[in-house]
C-alpha positions in Angstrom: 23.2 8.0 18.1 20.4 7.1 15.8 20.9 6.5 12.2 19.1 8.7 10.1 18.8 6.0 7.5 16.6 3.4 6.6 15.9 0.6 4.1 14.9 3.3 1.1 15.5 6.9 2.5 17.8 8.6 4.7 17.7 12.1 6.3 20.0 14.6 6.0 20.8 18.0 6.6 20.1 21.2 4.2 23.5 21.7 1.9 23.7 24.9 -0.4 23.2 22.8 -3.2 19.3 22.2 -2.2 18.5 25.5 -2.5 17.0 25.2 -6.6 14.7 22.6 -4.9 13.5 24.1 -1.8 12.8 27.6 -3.9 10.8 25.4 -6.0 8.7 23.9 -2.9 8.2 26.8 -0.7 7.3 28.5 -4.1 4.3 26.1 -4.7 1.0 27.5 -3.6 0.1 23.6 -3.4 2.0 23.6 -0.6 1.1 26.8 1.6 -1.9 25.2 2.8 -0.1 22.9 4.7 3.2 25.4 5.3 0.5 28.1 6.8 1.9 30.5 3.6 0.5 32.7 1.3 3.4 34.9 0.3 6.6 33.3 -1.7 10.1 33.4 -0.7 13.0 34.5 -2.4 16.3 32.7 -3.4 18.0 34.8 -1.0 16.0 34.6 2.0 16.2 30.8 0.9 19.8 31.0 1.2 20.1 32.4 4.3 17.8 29.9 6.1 19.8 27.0 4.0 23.5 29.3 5.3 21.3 29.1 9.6 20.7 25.6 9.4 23.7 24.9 11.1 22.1 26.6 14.4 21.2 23.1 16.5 18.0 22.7 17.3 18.4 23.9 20.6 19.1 27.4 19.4 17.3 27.5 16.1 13.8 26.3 17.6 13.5 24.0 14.4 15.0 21.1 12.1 15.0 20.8 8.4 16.0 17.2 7.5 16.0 16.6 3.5 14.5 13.3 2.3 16.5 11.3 -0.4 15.3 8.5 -2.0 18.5 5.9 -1.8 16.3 2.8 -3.4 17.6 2.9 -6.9 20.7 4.4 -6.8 22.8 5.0 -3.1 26.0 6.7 -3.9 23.5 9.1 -5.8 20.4 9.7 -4.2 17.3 11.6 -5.1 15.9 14.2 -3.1 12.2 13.5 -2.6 11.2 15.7 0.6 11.3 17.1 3.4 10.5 16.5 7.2 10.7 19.3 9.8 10.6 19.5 13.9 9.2 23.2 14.5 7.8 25.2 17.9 10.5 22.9 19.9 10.1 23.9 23.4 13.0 22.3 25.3 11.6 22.9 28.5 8.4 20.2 27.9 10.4 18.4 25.6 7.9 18.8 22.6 7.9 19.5 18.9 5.6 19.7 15.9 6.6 17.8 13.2 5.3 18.2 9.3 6.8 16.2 6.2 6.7 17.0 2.8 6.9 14.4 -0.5 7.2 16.5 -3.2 5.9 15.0 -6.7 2.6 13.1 -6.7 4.6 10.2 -8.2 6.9 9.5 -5.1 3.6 10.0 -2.9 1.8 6.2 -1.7 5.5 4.1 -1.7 6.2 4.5 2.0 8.8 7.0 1.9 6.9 9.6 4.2 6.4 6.5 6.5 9.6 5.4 6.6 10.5 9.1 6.7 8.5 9.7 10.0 9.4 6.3 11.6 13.0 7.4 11.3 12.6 11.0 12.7 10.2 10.0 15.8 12.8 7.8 16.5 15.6 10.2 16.7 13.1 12.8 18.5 12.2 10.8 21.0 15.9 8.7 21.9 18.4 11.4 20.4 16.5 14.5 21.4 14.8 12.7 24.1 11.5 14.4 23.6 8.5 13.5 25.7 6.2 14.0 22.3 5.4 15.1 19.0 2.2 16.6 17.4 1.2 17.5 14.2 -1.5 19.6 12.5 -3.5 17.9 9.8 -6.2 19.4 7.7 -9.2 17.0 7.7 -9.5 16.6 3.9 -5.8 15.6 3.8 -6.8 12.0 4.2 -3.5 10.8 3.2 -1.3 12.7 6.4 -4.0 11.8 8.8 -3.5 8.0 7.6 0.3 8.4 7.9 0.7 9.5 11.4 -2.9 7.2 12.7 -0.7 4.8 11.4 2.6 5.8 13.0 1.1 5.9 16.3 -0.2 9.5 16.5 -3.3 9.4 18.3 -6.4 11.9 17.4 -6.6 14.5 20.1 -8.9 17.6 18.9 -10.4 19.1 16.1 -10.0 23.1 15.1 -12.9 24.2 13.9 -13.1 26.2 10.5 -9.0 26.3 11.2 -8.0 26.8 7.7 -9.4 28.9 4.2 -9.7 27.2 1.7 -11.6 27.5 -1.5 -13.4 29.9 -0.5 -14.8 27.5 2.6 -13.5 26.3 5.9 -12.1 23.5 7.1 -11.4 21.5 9.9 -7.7 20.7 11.1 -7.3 17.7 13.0 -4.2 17.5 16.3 -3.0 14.4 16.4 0.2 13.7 19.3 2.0 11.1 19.6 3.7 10.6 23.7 7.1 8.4 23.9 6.0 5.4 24.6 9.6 5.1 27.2 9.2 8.5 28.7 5.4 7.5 30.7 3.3 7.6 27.6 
């Protein structure tokens, strides 16, 4: 099995307890841009995905890992983020992936790096997924630095994808194949 922990973060599954943070996150119209959102959720139906995330991803289709920042202080770590797998489709072994640092201050330390490096590798030897894609808006020059970097390769360009201030923009696909699966 992979560990889901590296030098400054580890991964780990959704616990009741992380529901105060996630309201606050999905409730962010910051963040619906990238989360493809424009309503807000409730606590409750907060709680109820949080209570489902048990479901494998097998059977849920998806995979919530929280990020916590163990740097400072291990035996009491800070969640940071969050990095999901969603539209897994078992059957060609593939999964979007999306991550989420929360507060502008923990952004540009290489958590999200670290983050995705630690989640590619459990997709691709644990899940043993033949690869991974994301969606990234073209004036999101951070992301599309973050997964270039990881290995994600550039493959298309949707044209006037997303609305935004009252304009379009461009979202880039970038994929990345398992490098020990043919790719």
């Amino acid at each position: 099995m992979i560990p889901l922990t590296g030098k400054n973060i580890k991964l780990r599954a959704m616990e009741p307890s992380d529901l105060d943070v996630l309201y606050q996150w999905e409730n962010d119209p910051a963040n619906w841009i990238v989360s493809n959102t424009i309503t807000p959720f409730s606590k409750h139906v907060l709680q109820k995905y949080i209570e489902n995330a048990h479901h494998d991803i097998f059977e849920a289709r998806q995979l919530r890992l929280m990020i916590d920042n163990i740097q400072v202080l291990p035996e009491n770590p800070e969640t940071i983020g969050a990095i999901d797998l969603f539209d897994f489709d078992p059957l060609h072994r593939r999964a979007g992936i999306g991550i989420l640092i929360a507060r502008r201050e923990d952004r540009m330390k290489g958590f999200a790096s670290e983050a995705l490096s630690i989640l590619v590798e459990y997709a691709f030897r644990s899940l043993h997924l033949h690869q991974l894609y994301c969606n990234v808006s073209e004036d999101n020059e951070a992301s599309l630095k973050l997964f270039k970097k990881s290995g994600f390769i550039e493959i298309g360009e949707k044209l006037d994808w997303v609305r935004k201030d009252g304009g379009w923009i461009n979202v880039n696909l970038l994929q990345k194949i398992n490098p020990q699966d043919g790719g």
